[in-house]
N, C-alpha and C positions, 0 to 999 in steps of 0.2 A: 176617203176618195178625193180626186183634184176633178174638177169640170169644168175646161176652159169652153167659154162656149159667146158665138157673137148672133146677132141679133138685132133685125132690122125690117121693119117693111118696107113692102114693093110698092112700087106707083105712088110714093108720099114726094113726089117731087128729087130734086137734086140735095139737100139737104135732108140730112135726118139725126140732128144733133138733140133734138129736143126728146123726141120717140127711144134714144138710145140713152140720154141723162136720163130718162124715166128709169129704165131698166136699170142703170149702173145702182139708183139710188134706192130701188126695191135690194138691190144687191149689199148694199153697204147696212141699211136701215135689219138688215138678218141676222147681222150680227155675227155670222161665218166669218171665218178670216177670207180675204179678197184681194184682188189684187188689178188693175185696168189699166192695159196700154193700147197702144191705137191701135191692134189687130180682135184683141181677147180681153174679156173677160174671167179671170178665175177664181174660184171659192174650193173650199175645201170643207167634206163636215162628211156626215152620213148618207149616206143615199137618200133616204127619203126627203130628209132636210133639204140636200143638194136639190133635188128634183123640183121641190114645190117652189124651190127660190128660182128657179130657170123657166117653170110653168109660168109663173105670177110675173118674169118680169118680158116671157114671151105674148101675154095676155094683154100687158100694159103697153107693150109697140104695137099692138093686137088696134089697137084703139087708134092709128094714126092710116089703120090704111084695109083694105080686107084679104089683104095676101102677107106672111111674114115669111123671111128668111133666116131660118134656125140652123145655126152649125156648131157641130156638140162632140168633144172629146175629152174624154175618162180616162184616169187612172186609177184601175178599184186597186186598191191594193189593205186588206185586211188588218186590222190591230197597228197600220201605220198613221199618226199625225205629224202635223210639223211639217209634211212635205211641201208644202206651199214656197218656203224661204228655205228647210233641210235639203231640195235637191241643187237649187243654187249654189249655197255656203258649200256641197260637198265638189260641185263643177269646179267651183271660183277656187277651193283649196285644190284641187288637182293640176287647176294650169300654172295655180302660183309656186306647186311642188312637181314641175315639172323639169 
């Protein structure tokens, strides 16, 4: 499964770069394949894997503030990996064989 998902708390001020490198590096430190651009967050692995890595790094911005904002979108898709970079490469070869 893919879980982009972003994550932030409320009322920590105008800045929240530190509260979010927290999370990105519970992200990285998982060892799941990842991926972070200014909007999302993504990993890719198993469900329960995915879950606890999204728990743990909602927990960790958990700590800058006592309200968080978690926004979370899945693609379960069974017996598939690779999709992380596999749905890209098949975009990118479609507009180039277009």
């Amino acid at each position: 499964m893919l879980i982009a998902f972003s994550v932030a708390p409320l009322g920590a001020g105008e800045s929240v770069t530190q509260a979010v490198a927290d999370a990105v590096r519970i992200v990285r430190e998982s060892g799941l394949p990842n991926h972070t651009d200014s909007m999302f967050t993504t990993l890719e692995g198993e469900w329960d894997e995915c879950m606890d890595v999204v728990k743990r790094a909602t927990e960790a911005v958990g700590q800058y503030g006592g309200r968080v904002s978690l926004v979370l979108k899945a693609d379960i898709r069974p017996g598939h990996t690779g999709e992380l970079t596999g749905k890209v490469e098949r975009l990118e070869e479609r507009l180039t064989n277009s």
